[in-house]
C-alpha positions as CSV (number, residue, x, y, z in Angstrom):
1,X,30.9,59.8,-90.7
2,X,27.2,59.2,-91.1
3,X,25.9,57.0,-93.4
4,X,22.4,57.9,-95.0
5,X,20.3,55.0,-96.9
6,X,20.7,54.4,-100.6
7,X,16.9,54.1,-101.4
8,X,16.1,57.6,-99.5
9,X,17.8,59.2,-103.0
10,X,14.9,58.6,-105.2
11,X,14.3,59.7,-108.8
12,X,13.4,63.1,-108.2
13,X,14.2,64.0,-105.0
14,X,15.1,62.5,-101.7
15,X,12.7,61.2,-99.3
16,X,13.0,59.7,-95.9
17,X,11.5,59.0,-92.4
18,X,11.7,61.9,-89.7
19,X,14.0,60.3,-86.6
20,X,15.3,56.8,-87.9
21,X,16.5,57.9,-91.3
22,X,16.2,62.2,-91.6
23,X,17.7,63.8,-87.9
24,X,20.2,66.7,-87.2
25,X,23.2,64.0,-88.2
26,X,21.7,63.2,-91.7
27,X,20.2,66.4,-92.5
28,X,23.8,68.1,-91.7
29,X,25.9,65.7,-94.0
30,X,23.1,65.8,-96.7
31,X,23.2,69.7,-96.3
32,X,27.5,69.6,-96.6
33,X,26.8,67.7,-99.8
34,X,24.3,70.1,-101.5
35,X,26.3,73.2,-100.2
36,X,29.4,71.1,-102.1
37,X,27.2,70.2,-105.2
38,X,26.1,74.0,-105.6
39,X,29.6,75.3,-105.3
40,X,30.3,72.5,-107.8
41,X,28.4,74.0,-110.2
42,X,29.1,77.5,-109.8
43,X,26.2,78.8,-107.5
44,X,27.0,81.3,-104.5
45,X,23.5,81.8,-103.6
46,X,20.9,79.7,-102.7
47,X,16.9,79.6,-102.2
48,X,15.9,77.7,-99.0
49,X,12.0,76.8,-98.6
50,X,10.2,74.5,-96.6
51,X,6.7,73.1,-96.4
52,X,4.4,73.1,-92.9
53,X,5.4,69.9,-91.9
54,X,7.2,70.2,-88.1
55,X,10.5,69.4,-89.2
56,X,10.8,71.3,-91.7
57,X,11.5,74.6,-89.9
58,X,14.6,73.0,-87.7
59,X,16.0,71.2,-91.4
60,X,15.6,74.4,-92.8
61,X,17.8,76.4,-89.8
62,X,20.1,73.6,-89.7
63,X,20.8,73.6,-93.8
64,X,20.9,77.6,-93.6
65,X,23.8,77.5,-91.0
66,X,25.5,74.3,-92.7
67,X,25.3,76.7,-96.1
68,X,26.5,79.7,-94.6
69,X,29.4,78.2,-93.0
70,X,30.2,76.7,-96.5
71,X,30.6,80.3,-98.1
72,X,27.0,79.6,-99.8
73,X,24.2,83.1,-99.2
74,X,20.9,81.8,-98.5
75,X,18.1,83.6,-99.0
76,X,14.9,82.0,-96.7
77,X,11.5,82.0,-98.2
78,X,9.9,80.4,-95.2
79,X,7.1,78.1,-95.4
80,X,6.0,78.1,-99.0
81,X,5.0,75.9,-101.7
82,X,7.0,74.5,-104.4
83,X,6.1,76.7,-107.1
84,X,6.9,79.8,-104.9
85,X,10.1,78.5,-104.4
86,X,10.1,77.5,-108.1
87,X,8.5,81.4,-108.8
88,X,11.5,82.9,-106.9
89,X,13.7,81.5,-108.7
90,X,12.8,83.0,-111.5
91,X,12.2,86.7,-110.3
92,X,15.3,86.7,-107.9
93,X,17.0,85.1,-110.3
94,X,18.7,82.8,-108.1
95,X,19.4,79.7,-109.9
96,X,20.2,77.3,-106.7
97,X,17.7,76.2,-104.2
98,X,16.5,73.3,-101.6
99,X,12.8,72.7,-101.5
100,X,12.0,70.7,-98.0
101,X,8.8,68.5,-98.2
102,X,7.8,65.0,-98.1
103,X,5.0,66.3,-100.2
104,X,1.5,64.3,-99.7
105,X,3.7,61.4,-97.8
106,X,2.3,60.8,-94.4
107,X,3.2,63.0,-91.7
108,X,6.3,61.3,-90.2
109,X,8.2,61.9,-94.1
110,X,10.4,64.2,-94.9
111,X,12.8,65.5,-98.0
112,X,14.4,67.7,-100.2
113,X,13.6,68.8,-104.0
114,X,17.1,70.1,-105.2
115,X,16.7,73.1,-107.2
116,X,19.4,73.7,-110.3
117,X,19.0,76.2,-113.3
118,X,15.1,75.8,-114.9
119,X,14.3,72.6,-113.2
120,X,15.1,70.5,-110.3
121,X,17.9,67.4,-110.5
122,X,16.7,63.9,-111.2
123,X,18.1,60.7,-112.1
124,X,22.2,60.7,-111.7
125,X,22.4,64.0,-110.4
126,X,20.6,62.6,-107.2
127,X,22.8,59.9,-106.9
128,X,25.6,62.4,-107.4
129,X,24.4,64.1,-104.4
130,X,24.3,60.4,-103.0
131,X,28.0,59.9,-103.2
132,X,29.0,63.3,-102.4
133,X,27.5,61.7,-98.9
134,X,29.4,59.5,-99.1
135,X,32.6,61.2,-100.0
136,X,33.0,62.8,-96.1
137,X,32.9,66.2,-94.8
138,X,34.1,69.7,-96.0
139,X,35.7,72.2,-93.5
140,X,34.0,75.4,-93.2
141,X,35.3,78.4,-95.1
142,X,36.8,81.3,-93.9
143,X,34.2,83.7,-95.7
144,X,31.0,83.2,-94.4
145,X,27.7,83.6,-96.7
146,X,25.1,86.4,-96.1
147,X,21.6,85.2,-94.9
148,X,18.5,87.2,-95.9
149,X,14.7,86.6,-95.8
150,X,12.3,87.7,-98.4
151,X,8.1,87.1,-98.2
152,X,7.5,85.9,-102.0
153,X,4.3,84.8,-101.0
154,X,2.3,88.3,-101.8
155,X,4.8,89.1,-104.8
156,X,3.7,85.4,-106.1
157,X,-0.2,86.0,-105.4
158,X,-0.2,89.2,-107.3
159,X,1.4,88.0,-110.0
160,X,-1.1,85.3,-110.5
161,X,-4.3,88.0,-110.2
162,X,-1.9,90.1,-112.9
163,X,-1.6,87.0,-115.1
164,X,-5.2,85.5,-115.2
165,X,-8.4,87.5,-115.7
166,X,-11.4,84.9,-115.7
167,X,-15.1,85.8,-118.0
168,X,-18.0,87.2,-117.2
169,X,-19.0,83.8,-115.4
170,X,-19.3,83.8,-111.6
171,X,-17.7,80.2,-110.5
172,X,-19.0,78.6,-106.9
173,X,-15.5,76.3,-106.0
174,X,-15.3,73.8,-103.6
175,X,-11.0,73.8,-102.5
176,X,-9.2,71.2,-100.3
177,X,-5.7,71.6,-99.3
178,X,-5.5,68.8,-97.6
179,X,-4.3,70.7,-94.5
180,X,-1.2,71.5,-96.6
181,X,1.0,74.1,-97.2
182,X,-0.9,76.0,-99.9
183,X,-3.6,76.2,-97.0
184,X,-1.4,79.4,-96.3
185,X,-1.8,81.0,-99.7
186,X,-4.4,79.5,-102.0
187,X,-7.5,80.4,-100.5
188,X,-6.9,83.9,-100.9
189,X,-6.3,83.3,-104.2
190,X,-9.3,81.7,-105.5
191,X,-11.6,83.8,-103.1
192,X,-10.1,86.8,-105.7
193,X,-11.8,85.4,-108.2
194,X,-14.8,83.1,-107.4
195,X,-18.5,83.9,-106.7
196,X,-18.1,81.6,-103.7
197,X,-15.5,79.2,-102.3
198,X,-15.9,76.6,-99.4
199,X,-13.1,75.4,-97.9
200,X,-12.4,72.3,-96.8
201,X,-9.5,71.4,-94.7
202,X,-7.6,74.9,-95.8
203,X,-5.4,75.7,-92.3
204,X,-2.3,74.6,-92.1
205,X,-1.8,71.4,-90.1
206,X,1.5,69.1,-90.2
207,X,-0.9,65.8,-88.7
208,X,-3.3,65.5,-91.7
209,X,-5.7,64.9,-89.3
210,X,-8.4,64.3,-92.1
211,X,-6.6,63.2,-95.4
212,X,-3.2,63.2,-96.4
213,X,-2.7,66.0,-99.0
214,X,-2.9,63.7,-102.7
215,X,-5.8,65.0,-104.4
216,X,-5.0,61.9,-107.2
217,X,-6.5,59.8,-104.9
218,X,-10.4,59.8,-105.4
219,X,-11.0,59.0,-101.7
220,X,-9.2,61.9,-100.5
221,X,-11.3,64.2,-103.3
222,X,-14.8,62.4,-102.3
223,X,-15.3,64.9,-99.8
224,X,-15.1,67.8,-102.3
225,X,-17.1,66.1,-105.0
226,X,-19.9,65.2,-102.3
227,X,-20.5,69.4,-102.2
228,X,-20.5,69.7,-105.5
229,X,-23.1,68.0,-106.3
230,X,-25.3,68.2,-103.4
231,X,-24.6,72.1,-103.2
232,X,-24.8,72.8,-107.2
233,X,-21.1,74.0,-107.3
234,X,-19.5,74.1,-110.5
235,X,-16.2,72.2,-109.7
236,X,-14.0,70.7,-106.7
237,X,-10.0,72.1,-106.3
238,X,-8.0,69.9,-104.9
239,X,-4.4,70.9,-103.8
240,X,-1.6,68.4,-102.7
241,X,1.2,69.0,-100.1
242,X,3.6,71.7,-101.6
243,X,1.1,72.7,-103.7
244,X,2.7,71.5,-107.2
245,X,-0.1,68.6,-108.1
246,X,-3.6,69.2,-108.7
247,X,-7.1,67.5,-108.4
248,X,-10.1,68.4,-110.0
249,X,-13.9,66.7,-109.6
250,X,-16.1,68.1,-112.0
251,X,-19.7,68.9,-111.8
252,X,-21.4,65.5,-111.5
253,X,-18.6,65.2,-109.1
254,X,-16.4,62.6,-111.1
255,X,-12.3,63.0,-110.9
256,X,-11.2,64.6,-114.1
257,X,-7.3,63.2,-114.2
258,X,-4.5,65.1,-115.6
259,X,-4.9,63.6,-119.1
260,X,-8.4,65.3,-119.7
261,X,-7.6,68.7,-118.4
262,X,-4.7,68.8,-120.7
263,X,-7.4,68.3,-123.4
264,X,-8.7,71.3,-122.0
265,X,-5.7,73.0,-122.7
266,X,-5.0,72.3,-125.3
267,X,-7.9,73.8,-126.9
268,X,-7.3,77.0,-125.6
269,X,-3.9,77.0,-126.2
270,X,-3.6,75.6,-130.0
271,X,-6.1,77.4,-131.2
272,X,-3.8,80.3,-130.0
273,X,-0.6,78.4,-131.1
274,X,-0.8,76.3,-134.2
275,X,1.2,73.7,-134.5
276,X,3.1,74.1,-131.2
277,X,4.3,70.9,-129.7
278,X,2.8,69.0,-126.4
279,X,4.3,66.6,-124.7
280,X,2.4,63.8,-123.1
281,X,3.6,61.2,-120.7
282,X,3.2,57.1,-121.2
283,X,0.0,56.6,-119.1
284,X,-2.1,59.6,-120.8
285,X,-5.1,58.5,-122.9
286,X,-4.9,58.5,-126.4
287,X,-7.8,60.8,-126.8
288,X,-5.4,63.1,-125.6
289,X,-3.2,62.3,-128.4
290,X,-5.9,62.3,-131.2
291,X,-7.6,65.9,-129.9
292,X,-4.2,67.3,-130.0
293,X,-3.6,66.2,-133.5
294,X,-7.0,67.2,-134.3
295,X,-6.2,70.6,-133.1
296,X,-3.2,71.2,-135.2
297,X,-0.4,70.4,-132.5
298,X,2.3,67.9,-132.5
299,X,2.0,65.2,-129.8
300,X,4.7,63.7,-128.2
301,X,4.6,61.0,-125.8
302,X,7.4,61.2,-123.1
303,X,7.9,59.2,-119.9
304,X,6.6,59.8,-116.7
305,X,8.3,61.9,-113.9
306,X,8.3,65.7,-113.3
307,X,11.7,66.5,-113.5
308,X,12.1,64.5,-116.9
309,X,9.1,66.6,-118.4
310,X,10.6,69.4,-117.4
311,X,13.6,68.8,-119.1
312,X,12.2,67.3,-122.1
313,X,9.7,70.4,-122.4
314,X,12.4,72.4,-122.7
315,X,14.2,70.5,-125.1
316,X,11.5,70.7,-127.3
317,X,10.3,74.0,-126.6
318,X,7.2,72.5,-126.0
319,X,4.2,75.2,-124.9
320,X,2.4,72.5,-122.8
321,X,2.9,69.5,-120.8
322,X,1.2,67.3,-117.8
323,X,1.1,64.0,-116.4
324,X,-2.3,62.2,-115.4
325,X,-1.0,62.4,-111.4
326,X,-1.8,66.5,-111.7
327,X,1.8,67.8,-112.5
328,X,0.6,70.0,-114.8
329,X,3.1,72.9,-117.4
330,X,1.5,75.9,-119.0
331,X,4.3,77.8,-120.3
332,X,2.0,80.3,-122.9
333,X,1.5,82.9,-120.8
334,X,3.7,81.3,-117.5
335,X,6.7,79.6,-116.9
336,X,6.0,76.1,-117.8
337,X,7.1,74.6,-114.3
338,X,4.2,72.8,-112.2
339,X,2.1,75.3,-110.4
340,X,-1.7,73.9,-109.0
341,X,-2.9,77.0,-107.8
342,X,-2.1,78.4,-111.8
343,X,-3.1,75.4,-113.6
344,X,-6.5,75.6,-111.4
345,X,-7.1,79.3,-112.0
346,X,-5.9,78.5,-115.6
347,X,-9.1,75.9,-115.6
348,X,-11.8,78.6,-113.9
349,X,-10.6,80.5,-116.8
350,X,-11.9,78.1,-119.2
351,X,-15.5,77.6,-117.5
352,X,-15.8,81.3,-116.8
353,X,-16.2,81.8,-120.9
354,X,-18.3,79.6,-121.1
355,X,-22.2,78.4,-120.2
356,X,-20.7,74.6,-120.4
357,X,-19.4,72.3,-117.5
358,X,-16.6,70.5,-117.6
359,X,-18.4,67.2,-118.2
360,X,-19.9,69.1,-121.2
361,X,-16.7,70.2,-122.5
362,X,-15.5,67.1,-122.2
363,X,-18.8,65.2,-123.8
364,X,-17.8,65.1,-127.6
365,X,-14.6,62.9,-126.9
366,X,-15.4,58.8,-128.1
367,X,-16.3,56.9,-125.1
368,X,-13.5,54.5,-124.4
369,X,-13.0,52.2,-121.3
370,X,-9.7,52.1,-119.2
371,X,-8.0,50.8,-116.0
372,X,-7.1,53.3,-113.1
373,X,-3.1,52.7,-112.7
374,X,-2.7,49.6,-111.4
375,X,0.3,49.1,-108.5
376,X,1.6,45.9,-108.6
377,X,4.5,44.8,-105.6
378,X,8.0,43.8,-107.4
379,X,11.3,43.6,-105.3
380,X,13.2,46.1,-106.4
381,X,15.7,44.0,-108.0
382,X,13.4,41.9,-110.0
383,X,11.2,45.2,-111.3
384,X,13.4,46.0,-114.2
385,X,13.9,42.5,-115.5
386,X,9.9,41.7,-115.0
387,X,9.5,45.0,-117.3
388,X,12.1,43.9,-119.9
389,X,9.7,41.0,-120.3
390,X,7.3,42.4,-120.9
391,X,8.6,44.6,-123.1
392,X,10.2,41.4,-125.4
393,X,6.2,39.7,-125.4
394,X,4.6,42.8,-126.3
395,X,7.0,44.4,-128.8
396,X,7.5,41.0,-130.5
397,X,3.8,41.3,-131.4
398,X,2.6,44.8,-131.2
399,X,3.5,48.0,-132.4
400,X,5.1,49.5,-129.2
401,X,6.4,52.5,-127.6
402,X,9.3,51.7,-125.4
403,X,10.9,55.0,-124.1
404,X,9.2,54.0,-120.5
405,X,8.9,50.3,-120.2
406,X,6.5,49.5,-123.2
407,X,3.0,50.9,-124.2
408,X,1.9,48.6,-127.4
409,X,-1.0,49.3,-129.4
410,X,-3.4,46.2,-129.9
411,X,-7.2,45.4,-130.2
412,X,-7.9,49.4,-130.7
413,X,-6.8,50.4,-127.8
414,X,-3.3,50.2,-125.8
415,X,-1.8,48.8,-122.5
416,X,1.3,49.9,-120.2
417,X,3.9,48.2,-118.5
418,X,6.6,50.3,-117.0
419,X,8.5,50.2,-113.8
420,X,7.8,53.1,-111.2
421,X,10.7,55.5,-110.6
422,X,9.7,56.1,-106.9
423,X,9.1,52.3,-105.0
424,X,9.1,48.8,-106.0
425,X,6.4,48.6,-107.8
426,X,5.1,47.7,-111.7
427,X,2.5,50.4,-113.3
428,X,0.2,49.0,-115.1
429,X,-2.6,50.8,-117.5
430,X,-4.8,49.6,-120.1
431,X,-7.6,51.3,-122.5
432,X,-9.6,50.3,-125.2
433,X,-12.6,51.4,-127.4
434,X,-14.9,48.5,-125.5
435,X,-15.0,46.6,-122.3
436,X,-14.9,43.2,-124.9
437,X,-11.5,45.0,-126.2
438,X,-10.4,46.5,-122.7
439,X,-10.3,42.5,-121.8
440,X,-8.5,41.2,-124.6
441,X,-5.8,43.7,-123.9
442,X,-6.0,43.3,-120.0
443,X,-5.4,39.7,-120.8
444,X,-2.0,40.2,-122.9
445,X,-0.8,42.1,-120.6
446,X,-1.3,39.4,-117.9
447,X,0.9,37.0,-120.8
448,X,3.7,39.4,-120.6
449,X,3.8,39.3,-116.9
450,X,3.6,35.9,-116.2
451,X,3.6,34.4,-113.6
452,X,2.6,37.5,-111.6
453,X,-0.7,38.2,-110.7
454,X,-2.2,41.6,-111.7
455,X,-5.0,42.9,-109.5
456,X,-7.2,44.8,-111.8
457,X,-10.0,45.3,-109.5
């Protein structure tokens, strides 16, 4: 029996290197265990879609005959993003499905978003999958499934031109896709609506040969923002890997982060919905916080992770949602899952009714001062324990929030300590209303970390 690595089954999904730790022997006994875990759970059906990376096509044939063989029906999307598979779900109504990608990891990564119900599995149900590994193989069944393709892509691209009709403002957009998957599908899209779009790095190429596809990551947006402000375009669209994380540079060409397009959002959306609630993940700013209050809606701060907002959202029936790494949820007028391409068109919307930019929109917030999100190397065994410090310093003397690691309010401003669900590594954020307080709070932070070292430049 093969044996797969423990830390491959991450929070979220499950991640690994192409040859050494993902290969025809791993990617069949991970493939028995989610044919077992679907059958589990009552699904007969499943959705199988994979992104442009090269392996992904020969995981995908290998899973469909592994699924098939275990009395599971697959129905192949092909190459898609993540919210087409996620969009098929809904309109197929086919509650199962495996998502191949390694996302914006380099180019020898691969892995697999499981698909159950609304949302994809997190937490213990990937380590159910884990042990189901584990556990040995399953004979095939007698009765075989049924195998079908279906091309979601142009079903999925009209209903996004159905959904969104932009103002009378003609938008010039500068789109990367990172040579990603949504290279197949998103430029169509936006050219439906925009005066002009240039596109950079928008064919489909598993090598990344010019940036790997994380728009979060301002180098791999300074491209974009370059055109936009030497060519007088209005905004840069930047599209990760599977197409479910978004980057945006606005019009002087500086990263807007996930945080202040949801403030965006929420403008438009409250003063639709009163009083709905948003949820808002630990490292979001607490402008965010105050313009949703000041807009009538209930803020709630959640912790950080796709698949938990997801969940949470619907717990709360919460009409909006997003995290500052670009997973953004609209679910007024769409299905509240993460979607780029949507929550970008849902943006062009915005500035098309309107004779403001988005640095203009964004110009009556208070001025604060804030880290980027700070990594900071912890063995994985010692991460938790160096958060639960800090958690006892900080909560002993602040008033704290400690649903994700601990975010205490001090000198007018807050800071962030919290473990990361996806490596060995401590986040670490701070904000305040003034450099003067931004240090005072940089500097308890440091106290409830000690001895480590936290590199804030």
């Amino acid at each position: 029996m093969v044996h797969l690595q423990p830390h491959m089954f991450r929070q979220y999904d499950i991640r690994g290197v192409v040859g050494s730790e993902l290969n025809d022997e791993t990617v069949t006994q991970l493939s028995k265990a989610f044919a077992f875990y679907f059958l589990q759970k009552g699904s007969r059906r499943v959705l199988i879609g994979q992104d442009n990376r090269t392996s992904s096509d020969p995981f995908a044939e290998l899973m469909t005959s592994v699924f098939l063989a275990s009395g599971l029906s697959v129905v192949k999307l092909g190459t898609v993003t993540t919210p087409m598979l996620y969009f098929a779900s809904r309109v197929l109504e086919i509650e199962a499905g495996i998502m191949i990608t390694a996302s914006h990891n380099p180019k020898d990564y691969n892995g697999f978003k499981v698909l159950l119900g609304p949302s994809t599995i997190y937490g213990e149900e990937i380590q159910a999958i884990y042990r189901l590994c584990e556990e040995g193989d399953w004979a095939p069944q007698a009765h075989k499934g049924h195998e079908e393709s279906v091309d979601i892509q142009p079903q999925y691209r009209d209903y996004l031109w159905q959904s969104v009709n932009l103002g009378p403002k003609k938008l010039k957009v500068v789109l990367d896709c990172g040579n990603g998957t949504a290279s197949l599908s998103s430029p169509e899209i936006f050219k439906h609506y925009a005066g002009e779009v240039k596109e950079l790095y928008c064919t489909s190429d598993p090598d990344f040969p010019n940036h790997f596809p994380d728009p979060t990551k301002v180098a791999n947006m300074q491209e974009a923002a370059d055109w936009v402000v030497q060519k007088g375009f209005d905004l840069a669209i930047g599209l990760d890997g599977d197409g479910d994380r978004l980057g945006v540079a606005d019009d002087r060409g500086n990263m807007v982060w996930g945080d202040m397009l949801m403030v965006l959002y929420a403008r438009e959306i409250l003063a639709k919905h009163p009083g709905e609630t948003v949820l808002v993940e630990v490292k979001c700013s607490q402008l965010l916080v105050d313009e949703i209050r000041k807009l009538g809606g209930k803020p709630v701060i959640y912790k950080t992770g796709h698949s938990l907002i997801k969940a949470k959202m619907r717990e709360l029936d919460a009409i909006l949602a997003g995290e500052m790494s670009g997973h953004l949820f609209l679910k007024d007028e769409y299905f509240g899952f993460d979607d780029a391409t949507y929550a970008a068109l849902r943006l062009m919307r915005i500035l098309s009714n309107t004779d403001q930019s988005i640095s203009q929109l964004l110009s009556d917030l208070p001025k604060v001062f804030s880290t980027p999100e700070i990594r900071v190397h912890v063995p994985e065994k010692e991460k938790l324990q160096k958060v639960e410090q800090a958690v006892q310093y900080l909560s002993s003397r602040f008033e704290s929030l400690t649903i994700d690691g601990v975010r205490a309010v001090m000198h007018g401003g807050w800071g962030l300590v919290r473990a990361s669900n996806t490596g060995p590594e401590l986040i670490i954020r701070a904000e305040g209303p003034s450099p003067e307080a931004l240090d005072h709070i940089k500097k308890e932070l440091e106290l409830s970390l000690r001895p480590l070292i936290i590199p804030w430049e």
